[in-house]
C-alpha positions in Angstrom: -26.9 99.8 -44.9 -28.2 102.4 -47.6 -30.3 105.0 -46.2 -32.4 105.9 -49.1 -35.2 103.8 -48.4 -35.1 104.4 -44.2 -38.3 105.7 -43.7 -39.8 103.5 -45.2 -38.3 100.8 -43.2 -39.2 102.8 -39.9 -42.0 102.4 -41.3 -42.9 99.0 -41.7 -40.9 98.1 -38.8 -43.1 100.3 -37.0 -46.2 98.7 -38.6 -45.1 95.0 -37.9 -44.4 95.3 -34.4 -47.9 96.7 -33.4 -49.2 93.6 -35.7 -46.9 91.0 -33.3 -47.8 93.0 -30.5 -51.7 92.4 -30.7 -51.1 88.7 -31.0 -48.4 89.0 -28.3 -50.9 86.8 -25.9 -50.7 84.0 -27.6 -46.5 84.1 -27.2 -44.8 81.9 -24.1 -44.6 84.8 -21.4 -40.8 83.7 -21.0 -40.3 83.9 -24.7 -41.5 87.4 -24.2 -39.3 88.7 -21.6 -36.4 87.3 -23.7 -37.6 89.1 -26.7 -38.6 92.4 -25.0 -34.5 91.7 -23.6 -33.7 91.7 -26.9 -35.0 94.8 -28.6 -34.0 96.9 -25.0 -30.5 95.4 -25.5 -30.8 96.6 -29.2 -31.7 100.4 -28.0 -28.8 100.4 -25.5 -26.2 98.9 -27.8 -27.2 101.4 -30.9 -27.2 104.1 -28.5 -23.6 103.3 -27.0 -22.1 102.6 -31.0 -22.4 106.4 -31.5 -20.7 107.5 -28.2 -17.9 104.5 -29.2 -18.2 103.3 -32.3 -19.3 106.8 -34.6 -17.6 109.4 -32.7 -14.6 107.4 -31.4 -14.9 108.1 -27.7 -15.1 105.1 -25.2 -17.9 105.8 -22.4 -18.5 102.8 -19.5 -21.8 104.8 -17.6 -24.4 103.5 -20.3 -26.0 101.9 -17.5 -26.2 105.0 -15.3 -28.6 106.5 -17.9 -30.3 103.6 -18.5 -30.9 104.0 -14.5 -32.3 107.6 -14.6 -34.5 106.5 -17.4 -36.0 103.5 -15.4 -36.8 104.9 -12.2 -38.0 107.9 -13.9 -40.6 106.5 -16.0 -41.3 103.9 -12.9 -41.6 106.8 -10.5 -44.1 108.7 -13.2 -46.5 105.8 -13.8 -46.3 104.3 -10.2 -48.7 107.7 -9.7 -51.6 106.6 -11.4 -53.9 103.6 -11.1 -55.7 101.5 -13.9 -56.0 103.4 -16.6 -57.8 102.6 -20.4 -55.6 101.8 -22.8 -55.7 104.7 -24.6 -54.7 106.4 -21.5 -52.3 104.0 -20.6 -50.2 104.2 -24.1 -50.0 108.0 -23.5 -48.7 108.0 -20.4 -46.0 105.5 -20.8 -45.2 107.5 -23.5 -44.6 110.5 -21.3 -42.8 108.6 -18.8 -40.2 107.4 -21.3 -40.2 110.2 -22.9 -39.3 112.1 -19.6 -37.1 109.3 -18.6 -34.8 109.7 -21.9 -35.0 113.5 -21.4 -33.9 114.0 -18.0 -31.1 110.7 -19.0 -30.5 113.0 -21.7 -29.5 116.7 -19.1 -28.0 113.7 -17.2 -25.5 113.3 -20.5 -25.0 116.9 -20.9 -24.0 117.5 -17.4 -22.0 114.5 -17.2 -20.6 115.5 -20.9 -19.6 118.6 -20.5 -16.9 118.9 -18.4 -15.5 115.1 -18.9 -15.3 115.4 -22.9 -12.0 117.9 -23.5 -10.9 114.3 -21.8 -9.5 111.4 -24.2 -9.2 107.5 -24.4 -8.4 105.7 -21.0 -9.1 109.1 -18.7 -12.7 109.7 -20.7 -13.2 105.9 -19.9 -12.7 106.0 -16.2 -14.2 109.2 -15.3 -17.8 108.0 -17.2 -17.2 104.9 -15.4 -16.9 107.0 -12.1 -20.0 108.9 -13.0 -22.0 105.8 -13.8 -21.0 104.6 -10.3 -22.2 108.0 -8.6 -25.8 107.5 -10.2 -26.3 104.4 -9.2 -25.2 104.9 -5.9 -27.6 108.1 -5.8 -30.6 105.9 -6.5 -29.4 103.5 -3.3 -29.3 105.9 -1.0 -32.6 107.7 -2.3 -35.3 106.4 0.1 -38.3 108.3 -2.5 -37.1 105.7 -5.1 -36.7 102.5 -2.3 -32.9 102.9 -1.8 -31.1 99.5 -1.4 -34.3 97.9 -1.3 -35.9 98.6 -4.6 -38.5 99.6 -6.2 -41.7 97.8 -7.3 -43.2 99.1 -10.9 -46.7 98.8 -10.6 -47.6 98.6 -14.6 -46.0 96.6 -16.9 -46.5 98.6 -19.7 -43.9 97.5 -22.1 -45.0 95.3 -24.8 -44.0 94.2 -28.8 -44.9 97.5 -30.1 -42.6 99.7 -27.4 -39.9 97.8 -27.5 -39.2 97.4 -30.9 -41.2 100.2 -32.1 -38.6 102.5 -30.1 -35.7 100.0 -31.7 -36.2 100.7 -35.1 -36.8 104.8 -33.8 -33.4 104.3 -32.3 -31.8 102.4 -34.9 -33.5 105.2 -37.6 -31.9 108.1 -35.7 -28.5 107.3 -35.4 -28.1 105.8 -38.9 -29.7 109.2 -40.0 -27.6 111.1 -37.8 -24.7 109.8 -39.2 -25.3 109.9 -42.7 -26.6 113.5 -42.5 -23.5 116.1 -43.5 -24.1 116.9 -39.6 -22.6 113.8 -39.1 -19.8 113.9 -40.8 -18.7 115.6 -37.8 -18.6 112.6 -35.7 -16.7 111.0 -38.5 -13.8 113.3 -38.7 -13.7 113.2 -34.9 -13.4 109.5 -34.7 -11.0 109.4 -37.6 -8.5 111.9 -36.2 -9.2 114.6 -33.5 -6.2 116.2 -34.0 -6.8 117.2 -37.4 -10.6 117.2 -37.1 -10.0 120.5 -34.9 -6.7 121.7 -36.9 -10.1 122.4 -39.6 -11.8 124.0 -37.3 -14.5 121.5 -36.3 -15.3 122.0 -32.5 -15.1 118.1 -31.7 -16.2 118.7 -28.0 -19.3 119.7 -29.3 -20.0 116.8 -31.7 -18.4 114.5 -28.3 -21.2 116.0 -26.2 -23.9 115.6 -28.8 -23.4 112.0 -29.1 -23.1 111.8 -25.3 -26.9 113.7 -24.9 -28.5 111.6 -28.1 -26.9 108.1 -26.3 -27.8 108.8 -23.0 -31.8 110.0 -24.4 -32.1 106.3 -25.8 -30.3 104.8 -23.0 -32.8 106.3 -20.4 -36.0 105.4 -22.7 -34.2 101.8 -22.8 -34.4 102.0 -18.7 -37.9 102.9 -18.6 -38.8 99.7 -21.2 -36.6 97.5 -18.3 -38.6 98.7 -15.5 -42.0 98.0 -16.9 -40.4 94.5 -18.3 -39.0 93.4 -15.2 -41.8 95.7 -12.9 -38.9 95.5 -10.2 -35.5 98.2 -9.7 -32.6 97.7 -7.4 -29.2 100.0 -8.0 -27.8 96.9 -8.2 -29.3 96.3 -11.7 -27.8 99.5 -13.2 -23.9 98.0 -11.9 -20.7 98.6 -13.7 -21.1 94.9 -15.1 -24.1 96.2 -17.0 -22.5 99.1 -19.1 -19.7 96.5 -19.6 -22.0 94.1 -21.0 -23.1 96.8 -23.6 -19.8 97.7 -24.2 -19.1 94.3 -25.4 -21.8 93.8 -27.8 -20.4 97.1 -29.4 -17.3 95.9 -29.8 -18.3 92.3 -30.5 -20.7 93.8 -33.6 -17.8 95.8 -34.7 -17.4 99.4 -33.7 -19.7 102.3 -35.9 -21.1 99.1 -37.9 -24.8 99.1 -36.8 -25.8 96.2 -38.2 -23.0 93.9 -36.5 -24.0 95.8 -33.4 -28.0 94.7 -34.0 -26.8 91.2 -34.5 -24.5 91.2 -31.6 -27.1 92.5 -28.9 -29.2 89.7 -30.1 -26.6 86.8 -29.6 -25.3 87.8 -26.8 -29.0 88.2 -25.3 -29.8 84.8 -27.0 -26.7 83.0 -25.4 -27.1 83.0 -22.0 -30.6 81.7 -22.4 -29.9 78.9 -24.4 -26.9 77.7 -21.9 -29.6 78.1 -19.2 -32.5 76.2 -21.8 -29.7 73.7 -22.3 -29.3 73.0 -18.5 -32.8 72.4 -18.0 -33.2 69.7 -21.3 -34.6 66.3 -19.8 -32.6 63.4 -21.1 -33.5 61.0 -23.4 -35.8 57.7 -22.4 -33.3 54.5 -21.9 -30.3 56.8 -21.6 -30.1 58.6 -18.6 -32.1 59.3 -15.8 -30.3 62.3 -15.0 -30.4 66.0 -17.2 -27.1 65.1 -19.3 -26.3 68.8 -19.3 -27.3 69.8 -15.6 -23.6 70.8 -14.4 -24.5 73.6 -17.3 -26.6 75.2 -14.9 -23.7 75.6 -12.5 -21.2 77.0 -14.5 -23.0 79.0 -17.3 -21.7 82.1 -16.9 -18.6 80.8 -16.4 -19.2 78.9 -20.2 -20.3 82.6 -21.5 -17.4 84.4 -20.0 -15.0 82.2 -22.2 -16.9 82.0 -25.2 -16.5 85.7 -24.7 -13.4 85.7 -24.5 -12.6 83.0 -27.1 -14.6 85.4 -29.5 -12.5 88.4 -28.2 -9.0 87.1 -29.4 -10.3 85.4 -32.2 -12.1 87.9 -33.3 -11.1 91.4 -31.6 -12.1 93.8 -34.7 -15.6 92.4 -34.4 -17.3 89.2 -35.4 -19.5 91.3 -37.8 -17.1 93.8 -39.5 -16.6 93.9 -43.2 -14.6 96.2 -45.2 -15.9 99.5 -44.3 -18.0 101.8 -46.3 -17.7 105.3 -46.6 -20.4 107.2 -45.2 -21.8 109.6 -47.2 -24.5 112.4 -46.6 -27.9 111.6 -47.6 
């Protein structure tokens, strides 16, 4: 991806979505959930690729930020009534905002002391954290515990979603490519020797951790005015796994494949559950040919997962690797 031309692309990207978003009405409402799915999806998987992919570290609490985020900007909106729209846009703005900020302390807190930590032990003890979040918000009766929490707005749309995509996307790539980010680089490459220099890598570590875990939180706060509904069970350990994989499936620190990856493995699930649900044809079959689909689709996407995994474990969208140069 050359970065010359990145604003610009902001830009239009920016541009486009508000234009899809005003005809947004005239979209299948189910085809809109699967699409705002897909540009959250995007913002978490971009957001994880410079914790793993950029930086080299390997973090399983995505979805404990993505949590704080959610019930954060829920929690914020749920205070007002019906509001213009004017009024409306601003304060989801806030309330994301302030959900990827305080996801963002969230990061630091967690990063700090966990980050001197490497490989497997890093993994389990953001794992462990990710777990103590979620189980925070279930025994948190001001946010509905156990028995979750209605969103009264659902204030994300087109322009949100993908809007704070492309911002996501825009930041990291620029991040990375900045001589700031060649920082990251080294550290991914070789630690070792990356502090032998005299680069403090715990500080680059913790850097990626609080810009991740910012996007991660605004991601949550899309989710909860998508799905207007929170339960801790929604922000499980299966969740950050299921970002971790489209990392890894898009190819680690390739943001493209990542992009491409978020939206496939959004798009999958859907399309075994559309292909459950097809009527058969007249003079055939009475029955849906593809009913026992319904039954065992996740069982179908877990081995096409896996399929893809030992066929393809450096990624299915990695290519000889650039170097990445400041801008």
């Amino acid at each position: 991806m050359t970065f010359k031309h990145a604003k610009l692309l902001l830009l239009a990207a920016l541009l486009l979505s508000l234009l899809i978003s005003l005809f947004a009405g005239r979209i299948n409402s189910y085809v809109l959930f699967v699409l705002y799915a897909i540009g959250i999806n995007i913002i978490l998987a971009v957001s994880l690729n410079l914790i793993n992919g950029y930086t080299g570290q390997f973090s399983l609490g995505h979805a404990g930020f993505m949590a704080v985020g959610g019930y954060t900007a829920a929690v914020i909106t749920n205070q007002f009534g019906d509001l213009n729209a004017f009024a409306a846009g601003a304060l989801f703005f806030g309330a994301l905002l302030a959900g990827g900020l305080l996801a963002a302390v969230t990061g630091l807190l967690v990063g700090l002391p966990t980050l001197r930590l490497r490989g497997d032990y890093l993994a389990i003890v953001t794992l462990g954290f990710g777990e103590i979040i979620r189980v925070i918000f279930q025994n948190m009766n001001a946010v509905g515990a156990a028995r979750g929490l209605s969103v009264m707005h659902g204030y994300t749309n087109f322009f949100w979603t993908f809007g704070t995509a492309a911002v996501t996307v825009y930041v990291v790539t620029a991040l990375v490519h900045s001589t700031y980010g060649r920082g990251f680089i080294a550290v991914r490459d070789d630690e070792v020797a990356a502090e032998a220099m005299g680069i403090n890598t715990t500080k680059y570590k913790v850097t990626a951790f609080v810009v991740g875990a910012f996007f991660a939180g605004m991601a949550g706060g899309l989710y909860a005015h998508s799905i207007q509904f929170l339960t801790p069970s929604g922000f499980n350990f299966m969740q950050s796994i299921a970002i971790v994989v489209m990392v890894i499936l898009g190819g680690m620190g390739n943001t493209p494949g990542v992009i491409i990856a978020a939206i496939l493995l959004t798009l999958l699930p859907e399309g075994l559950r559309w292909l459950a649900g097809i009527p058969s044809l007249p003079g055939i079959a009475k029955a849906y040919p593809f009913a026992w689909v319904g039954n065992t689709r996740m069982i179908i996407y877990s081995l096409l997962l896996i399929g893809l995994m030992l066929t393809r474990p450096q990624g299915l969208f990695t290519w000889k690797r650039r170097p990445i140069l400041p801008a």
